[in-house]
DSSP file (Angstrom, degrees, kcal/mol; ACC not computed):
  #  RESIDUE AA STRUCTURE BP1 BP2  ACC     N-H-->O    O-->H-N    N-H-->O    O-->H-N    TCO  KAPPA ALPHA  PHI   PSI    X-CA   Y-CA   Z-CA
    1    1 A X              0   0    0      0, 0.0     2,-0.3     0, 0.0    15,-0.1   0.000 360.0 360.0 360.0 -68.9    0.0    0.0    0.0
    2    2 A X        -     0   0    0     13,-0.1     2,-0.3    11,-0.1    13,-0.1  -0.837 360.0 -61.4 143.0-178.6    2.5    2.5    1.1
    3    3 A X        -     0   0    0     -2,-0.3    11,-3.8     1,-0.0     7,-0.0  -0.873  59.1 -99.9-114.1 154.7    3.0    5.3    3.8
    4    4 A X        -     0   0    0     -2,-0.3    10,-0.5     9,-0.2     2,-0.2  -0.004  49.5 -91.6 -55.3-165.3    0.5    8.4    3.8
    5    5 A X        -     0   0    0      4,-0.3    -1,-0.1     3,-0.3    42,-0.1  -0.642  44.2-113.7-117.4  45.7    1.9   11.5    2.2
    6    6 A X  S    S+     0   0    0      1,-0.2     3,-0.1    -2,-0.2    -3,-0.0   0.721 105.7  10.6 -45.5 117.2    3.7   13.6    5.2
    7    7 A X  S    S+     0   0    0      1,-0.4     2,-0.3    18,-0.1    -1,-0.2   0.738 111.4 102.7  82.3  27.6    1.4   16.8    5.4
    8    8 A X  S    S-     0   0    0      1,-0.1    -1,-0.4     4,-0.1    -3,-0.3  -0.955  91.6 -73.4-131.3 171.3   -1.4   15.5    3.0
    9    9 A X    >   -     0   0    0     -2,-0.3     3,-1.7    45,-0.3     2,-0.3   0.179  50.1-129.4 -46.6 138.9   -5.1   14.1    3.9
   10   10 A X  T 3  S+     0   0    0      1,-0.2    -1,-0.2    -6,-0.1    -6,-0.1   0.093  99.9  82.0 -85.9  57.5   -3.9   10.9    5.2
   11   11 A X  T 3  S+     0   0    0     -2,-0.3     2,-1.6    -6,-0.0    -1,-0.2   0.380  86.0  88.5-102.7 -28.2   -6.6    8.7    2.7
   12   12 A X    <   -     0   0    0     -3,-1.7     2,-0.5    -7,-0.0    -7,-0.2  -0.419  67.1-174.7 -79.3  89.9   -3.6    9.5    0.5
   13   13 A X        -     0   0    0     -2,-1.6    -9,-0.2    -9,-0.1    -8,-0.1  -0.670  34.9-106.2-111.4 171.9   -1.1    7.1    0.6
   14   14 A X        -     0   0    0    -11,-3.8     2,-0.2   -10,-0.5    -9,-0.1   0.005  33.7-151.2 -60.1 173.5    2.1    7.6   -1.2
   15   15 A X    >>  -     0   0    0      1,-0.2     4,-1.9   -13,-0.1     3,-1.6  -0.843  15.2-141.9-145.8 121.6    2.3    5.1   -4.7
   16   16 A X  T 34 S+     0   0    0      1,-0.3     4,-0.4     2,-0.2    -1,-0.2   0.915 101.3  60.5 -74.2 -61.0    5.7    4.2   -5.5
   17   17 A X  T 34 S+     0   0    0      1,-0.3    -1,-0.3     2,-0.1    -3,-0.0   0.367 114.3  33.5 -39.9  -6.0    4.4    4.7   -9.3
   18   18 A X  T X> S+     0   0    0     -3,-1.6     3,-3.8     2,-0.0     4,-0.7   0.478  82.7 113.1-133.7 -39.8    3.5    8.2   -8.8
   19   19 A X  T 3< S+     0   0    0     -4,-1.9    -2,-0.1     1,-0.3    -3,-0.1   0.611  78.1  56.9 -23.9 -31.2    6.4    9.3   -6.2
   20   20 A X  T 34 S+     0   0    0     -4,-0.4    -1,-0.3     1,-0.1    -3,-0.1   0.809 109.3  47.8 -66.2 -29.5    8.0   11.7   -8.7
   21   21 A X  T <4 S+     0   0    0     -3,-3.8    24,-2.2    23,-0.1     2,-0.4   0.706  92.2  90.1 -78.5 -32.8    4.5   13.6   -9.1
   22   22 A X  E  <  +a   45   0A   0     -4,-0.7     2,-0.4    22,-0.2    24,-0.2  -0.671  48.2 177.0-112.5 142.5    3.8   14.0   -5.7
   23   23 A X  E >   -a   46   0A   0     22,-1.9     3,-1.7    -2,-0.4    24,-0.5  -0.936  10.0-168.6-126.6 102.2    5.0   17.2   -3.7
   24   24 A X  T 3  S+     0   0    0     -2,-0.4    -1,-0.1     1,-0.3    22,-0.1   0.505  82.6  35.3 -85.4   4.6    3.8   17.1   -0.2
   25   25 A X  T 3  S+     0   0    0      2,-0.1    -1,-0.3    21,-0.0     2,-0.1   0.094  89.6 122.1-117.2  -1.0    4.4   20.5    1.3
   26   26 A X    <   -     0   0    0     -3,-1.7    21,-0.2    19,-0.1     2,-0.1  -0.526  44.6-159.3 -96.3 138.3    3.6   22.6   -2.4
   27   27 A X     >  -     0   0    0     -2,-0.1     4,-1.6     1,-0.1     5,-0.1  -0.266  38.6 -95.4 -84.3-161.0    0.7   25.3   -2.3
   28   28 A X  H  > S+     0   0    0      2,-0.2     4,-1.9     3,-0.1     5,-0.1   0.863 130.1  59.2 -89.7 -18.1   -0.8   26.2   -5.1
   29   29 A X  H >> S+     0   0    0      2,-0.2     4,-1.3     1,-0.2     3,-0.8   1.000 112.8  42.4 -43.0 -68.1    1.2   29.1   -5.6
   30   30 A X  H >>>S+     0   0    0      1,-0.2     4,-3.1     2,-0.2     3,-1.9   0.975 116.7  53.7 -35.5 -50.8    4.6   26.3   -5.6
   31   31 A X  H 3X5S+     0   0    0     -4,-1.6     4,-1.3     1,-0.3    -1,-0.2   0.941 108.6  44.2 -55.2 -38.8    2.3   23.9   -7.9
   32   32 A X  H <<5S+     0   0    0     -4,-1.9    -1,-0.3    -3,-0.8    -2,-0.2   0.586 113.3  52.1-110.2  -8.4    1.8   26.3  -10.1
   33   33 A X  H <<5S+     0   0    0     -3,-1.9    -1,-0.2    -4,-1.3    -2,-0.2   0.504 108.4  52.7 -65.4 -25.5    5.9   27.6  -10.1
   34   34 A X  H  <5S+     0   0    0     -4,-3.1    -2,-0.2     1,-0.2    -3,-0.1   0.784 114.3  42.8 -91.6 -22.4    7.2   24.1  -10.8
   35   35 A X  S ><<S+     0   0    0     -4,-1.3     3,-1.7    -5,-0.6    -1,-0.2   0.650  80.9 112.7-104.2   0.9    4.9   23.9  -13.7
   36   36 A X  T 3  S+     0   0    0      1,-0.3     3,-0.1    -5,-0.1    -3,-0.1  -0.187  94.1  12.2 -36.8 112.7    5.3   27.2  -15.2
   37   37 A X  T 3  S+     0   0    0     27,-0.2    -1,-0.3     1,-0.2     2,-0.1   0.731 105.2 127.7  93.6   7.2    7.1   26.8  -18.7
   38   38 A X    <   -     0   0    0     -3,-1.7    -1,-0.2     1,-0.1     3,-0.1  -0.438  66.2 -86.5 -97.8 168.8    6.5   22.4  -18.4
   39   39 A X    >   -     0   0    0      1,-0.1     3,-0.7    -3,-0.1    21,-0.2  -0.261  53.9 -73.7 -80.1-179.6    5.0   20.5  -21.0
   40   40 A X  T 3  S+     0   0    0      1,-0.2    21,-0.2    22,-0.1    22,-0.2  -0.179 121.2  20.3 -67.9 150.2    1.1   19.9  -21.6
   41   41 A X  T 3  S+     0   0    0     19,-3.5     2,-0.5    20,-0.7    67,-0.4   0.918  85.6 145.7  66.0  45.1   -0.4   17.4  -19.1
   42   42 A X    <   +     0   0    0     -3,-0.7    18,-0.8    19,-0.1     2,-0.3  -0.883  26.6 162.3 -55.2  97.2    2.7   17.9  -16.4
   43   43 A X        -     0   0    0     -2,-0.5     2,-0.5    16,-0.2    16,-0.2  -0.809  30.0-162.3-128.1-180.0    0.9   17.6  -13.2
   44   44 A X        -     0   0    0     14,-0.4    14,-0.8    -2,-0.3   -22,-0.2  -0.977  20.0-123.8-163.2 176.9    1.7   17.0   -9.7
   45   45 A X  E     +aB  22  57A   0    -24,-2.2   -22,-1.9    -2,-0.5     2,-0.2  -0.760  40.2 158.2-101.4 160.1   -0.5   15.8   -6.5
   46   46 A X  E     -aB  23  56A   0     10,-1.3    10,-3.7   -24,-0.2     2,-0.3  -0.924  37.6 -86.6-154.7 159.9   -0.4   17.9   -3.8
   47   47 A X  E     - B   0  55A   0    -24,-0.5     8,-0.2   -21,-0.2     7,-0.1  -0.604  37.6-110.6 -85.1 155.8   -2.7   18.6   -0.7
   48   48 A X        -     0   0    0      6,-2.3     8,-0.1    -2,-0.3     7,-0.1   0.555  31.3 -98.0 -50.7-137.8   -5.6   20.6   -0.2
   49   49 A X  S    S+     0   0    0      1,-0.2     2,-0.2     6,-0.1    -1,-0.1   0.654  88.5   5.1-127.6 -75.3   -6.0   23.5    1.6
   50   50 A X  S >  S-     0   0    0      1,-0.1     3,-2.1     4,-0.0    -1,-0.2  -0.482  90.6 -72.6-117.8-172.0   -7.7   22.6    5.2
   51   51 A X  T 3  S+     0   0    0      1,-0.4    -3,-0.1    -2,-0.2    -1,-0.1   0.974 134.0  37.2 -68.4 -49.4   -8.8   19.3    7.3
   52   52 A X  T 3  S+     0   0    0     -4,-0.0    -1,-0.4   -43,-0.0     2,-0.2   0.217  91.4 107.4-103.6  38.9  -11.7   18.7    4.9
   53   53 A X    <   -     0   0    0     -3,-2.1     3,-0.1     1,-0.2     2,-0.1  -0.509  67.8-124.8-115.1 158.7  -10.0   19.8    1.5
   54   54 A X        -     0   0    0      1,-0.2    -6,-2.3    -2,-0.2   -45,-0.3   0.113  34.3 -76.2 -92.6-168.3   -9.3   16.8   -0.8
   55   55 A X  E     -BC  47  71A   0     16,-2.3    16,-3.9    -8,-0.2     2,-0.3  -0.720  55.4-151.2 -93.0 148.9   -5.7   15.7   -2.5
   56   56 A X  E     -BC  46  70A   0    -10,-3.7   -10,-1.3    -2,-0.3     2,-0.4  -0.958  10.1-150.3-128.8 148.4   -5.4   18.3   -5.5
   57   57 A X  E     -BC  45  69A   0     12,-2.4    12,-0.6    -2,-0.3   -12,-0.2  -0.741  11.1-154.8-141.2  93.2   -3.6   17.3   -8.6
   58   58 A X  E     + C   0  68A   0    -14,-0.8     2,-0.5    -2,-0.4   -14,-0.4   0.059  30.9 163.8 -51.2 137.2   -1.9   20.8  -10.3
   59   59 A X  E     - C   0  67A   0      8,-0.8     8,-1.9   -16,-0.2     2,-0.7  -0.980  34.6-121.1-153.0 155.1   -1.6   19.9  -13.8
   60   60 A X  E     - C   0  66A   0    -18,-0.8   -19,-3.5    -2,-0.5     6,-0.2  -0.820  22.8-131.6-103.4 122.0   -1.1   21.9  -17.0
   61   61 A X        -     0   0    0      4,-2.9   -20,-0.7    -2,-0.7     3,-0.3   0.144  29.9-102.8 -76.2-151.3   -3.3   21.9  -19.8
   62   62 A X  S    S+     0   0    0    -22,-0.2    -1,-0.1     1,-0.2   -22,-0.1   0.538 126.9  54.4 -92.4  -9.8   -2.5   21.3  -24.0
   63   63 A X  S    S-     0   0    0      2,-0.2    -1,-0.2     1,-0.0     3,-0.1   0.652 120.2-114.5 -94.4   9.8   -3.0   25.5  -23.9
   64   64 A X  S    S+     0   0    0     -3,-0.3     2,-0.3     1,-0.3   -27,-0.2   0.686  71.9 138.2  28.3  59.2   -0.5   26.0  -21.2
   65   65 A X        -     0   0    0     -6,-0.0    -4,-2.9     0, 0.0     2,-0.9  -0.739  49.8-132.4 -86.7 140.4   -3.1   27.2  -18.6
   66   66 A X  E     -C   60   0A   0     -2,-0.3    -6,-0.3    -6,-0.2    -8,-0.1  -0.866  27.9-168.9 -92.7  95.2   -2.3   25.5  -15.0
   67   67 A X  E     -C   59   0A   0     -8,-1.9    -8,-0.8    -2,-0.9     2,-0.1   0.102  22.3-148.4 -61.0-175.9   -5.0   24.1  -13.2
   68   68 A X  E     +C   58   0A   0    -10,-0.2     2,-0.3   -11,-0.0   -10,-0.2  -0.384  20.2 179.5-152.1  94.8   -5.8   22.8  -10.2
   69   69 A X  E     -C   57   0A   0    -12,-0.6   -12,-2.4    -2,-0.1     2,-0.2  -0.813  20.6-126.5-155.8 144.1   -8.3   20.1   -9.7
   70   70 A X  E     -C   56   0A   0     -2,-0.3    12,-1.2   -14,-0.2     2,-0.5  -0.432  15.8-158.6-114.6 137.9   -9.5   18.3   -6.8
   71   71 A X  E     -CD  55  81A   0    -16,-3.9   -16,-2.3    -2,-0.2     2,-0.2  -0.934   9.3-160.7-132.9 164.6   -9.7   14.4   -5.9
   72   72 A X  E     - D   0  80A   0      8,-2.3     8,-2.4    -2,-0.5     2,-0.6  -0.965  17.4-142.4-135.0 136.7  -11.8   12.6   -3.5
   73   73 A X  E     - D   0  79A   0      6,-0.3     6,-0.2    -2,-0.2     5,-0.1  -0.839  22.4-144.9 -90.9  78.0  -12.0    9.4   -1.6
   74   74 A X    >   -     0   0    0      4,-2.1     3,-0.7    -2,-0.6     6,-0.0  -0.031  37.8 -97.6 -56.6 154.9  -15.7    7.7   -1.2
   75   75 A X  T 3  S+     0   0    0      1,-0.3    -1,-0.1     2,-0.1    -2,-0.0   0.724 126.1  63.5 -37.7 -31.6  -16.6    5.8    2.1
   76   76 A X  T 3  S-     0   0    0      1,-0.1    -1,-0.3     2,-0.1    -2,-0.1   0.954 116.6-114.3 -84.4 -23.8  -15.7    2.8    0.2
   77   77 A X  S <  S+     0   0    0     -3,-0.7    -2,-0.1     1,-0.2     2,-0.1   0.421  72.3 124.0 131.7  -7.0  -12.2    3.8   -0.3
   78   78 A X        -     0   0    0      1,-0.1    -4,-2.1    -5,-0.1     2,-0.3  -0.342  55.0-126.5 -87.5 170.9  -12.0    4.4   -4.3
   79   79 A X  E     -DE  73  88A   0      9,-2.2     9,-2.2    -6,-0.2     2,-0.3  -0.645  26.7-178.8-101.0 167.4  -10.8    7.8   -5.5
   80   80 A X  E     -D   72   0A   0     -8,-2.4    -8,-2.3    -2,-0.3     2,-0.3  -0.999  28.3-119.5-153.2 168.4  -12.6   10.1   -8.0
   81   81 A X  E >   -D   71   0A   0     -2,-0.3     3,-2.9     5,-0.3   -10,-0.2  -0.668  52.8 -83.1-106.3 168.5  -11.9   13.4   -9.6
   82   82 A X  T 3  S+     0   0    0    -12,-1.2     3,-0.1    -2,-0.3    -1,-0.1  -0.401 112.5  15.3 -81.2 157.6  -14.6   16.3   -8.8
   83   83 A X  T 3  S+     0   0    0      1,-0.2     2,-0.3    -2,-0.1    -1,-0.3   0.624 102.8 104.5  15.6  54.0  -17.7   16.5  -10.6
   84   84 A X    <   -     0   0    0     -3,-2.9    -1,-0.2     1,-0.1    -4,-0.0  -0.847  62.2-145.6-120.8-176.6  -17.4   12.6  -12.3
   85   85 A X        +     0   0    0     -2,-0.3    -1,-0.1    -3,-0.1    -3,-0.0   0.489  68.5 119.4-107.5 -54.2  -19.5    9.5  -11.2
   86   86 A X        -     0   0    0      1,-0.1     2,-0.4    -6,-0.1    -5,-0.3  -0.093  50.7-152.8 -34.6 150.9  -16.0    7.4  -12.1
   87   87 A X        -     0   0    0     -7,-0.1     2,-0.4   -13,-0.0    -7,-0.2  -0.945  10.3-163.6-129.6 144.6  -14.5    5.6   -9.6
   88   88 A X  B     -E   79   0A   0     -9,-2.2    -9,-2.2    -2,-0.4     6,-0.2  -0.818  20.3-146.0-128.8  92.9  -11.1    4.6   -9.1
   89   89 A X  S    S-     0   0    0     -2,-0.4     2,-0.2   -11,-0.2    -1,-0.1   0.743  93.6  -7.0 -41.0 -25.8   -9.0    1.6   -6.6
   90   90 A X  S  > S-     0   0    0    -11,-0.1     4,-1.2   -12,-0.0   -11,-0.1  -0.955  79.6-102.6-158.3 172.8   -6.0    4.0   -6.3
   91   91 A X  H  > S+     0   0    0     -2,-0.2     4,-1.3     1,-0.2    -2,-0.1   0.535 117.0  62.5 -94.7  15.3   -4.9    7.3   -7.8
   92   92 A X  H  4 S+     0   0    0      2,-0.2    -1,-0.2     3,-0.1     9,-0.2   0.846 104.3  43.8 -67.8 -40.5   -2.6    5.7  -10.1
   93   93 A X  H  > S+     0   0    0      2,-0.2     4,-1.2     1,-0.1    -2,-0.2   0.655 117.2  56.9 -80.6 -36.7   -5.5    3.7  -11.9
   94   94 A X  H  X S+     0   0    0     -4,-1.2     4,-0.5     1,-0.2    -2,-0.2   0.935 111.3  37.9 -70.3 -42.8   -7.3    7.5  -11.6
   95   95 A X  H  <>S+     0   0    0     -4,-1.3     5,-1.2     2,-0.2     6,-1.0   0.204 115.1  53.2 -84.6  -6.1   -4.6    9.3  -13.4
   96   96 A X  H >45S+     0   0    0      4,-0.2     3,-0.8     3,-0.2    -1,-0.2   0.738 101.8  57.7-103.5 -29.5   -4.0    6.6  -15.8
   97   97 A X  H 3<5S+     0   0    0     -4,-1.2    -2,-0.2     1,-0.2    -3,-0.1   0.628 109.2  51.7 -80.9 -38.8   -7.8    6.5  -16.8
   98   98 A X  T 3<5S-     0   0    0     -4,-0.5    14,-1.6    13,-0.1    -1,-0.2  -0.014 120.8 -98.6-101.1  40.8   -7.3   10.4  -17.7
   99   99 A X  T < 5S+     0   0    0     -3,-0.8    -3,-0.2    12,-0.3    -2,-0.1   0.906  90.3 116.6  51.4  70.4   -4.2   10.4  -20.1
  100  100 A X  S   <S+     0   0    0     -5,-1.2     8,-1.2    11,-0.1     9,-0.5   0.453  83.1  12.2 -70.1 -52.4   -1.7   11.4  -17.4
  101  101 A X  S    S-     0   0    0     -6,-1.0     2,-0.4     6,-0.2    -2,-0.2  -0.479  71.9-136.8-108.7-178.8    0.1    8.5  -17.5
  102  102 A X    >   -     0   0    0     -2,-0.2     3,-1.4    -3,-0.1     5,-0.3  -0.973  49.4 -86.7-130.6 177.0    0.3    5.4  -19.9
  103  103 A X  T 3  S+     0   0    0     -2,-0.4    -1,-0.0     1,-0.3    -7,-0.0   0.824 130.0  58.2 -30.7 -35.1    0.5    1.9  -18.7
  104  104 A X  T 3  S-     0   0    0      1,-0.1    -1,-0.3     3,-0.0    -3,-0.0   0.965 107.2-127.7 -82.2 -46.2    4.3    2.2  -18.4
  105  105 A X  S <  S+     0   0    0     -3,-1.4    -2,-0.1    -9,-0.0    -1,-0.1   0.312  82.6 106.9 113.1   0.9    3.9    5.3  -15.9
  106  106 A X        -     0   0    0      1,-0.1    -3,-0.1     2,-0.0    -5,-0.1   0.460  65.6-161.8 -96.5  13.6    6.2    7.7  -17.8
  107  107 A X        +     0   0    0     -5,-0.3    -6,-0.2     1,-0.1    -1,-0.1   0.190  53.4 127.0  61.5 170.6    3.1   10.1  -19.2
  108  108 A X        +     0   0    0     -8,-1.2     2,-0.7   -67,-0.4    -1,-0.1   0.464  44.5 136.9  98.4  15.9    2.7   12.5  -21.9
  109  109 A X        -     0   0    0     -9,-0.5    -1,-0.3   -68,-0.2    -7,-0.0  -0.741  64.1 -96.1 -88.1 133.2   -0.3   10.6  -23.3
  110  110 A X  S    S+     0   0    0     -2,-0.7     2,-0.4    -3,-0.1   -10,-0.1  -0.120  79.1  79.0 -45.1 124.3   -3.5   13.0  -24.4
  111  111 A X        +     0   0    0    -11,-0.1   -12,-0.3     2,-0.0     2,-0.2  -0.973  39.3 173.3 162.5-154.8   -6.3   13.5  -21.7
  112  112 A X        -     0   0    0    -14,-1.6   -12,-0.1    -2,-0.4     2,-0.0  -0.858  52.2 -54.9 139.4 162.7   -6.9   15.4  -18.8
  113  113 A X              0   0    0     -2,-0.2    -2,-0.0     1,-0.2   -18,-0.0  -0.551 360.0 360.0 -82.7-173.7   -9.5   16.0  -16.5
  114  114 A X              0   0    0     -2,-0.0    -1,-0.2     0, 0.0   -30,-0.0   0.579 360.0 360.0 -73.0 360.0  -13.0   17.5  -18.4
């Protein structure tokens, strides 16, 4: 499984497959300095805001506008991104399911959230 994410919601635990993406101390101001100038669909997870703010996953879109976009963890334990009905076992499987990554885990595939 993994260890939680040192200063994010602890439903997040770390993913060995993702560990390069995720920055566990960036605001969004930082998220949105480390991706300045990166290529489209660059993201990285970070934590929300407050106790009941979600994992946020900064990303850059194919116009190279920066986003910010929010994920969530149902009672059962799968993840989802804000405003879908999908459901997800981890956020690897989440991120992979919206052209972040490909199978291999090095990214750069088309997608995004909507």
């Amino acid at each position: 499984r993994g260890v939680a994410m040192a200063g994010a919601p602890s439903f997040y635990p770390s993913d060995a497959r993702l560990r390069s993406h995720e920055r566990p101390h960036a605001t969004r101001d930082h998220a949105v300095a480390l991706l300045h100038q990166t290529p489209a669909l660059s993201f990285i997870i970070r934590p929300g805001t407050g106790p009941q703010q979600p994992v946020v996953v900064t990303y850059v879109k194919k116009s190279g506008q920066i986003v910010h976009h929010r994920i969530f963890r149902n009672p059962s334990g799968y993840y989802y991104a804000q405003g879908s009905d999908d459901t997800f076992p981890n956020m690897y499987d989440l991120l992979l399911s919206k052209g972040f990554l490909t199978s291999d885990a090095r990214g750069g595939a088309p997608g995004g959230f909507g």
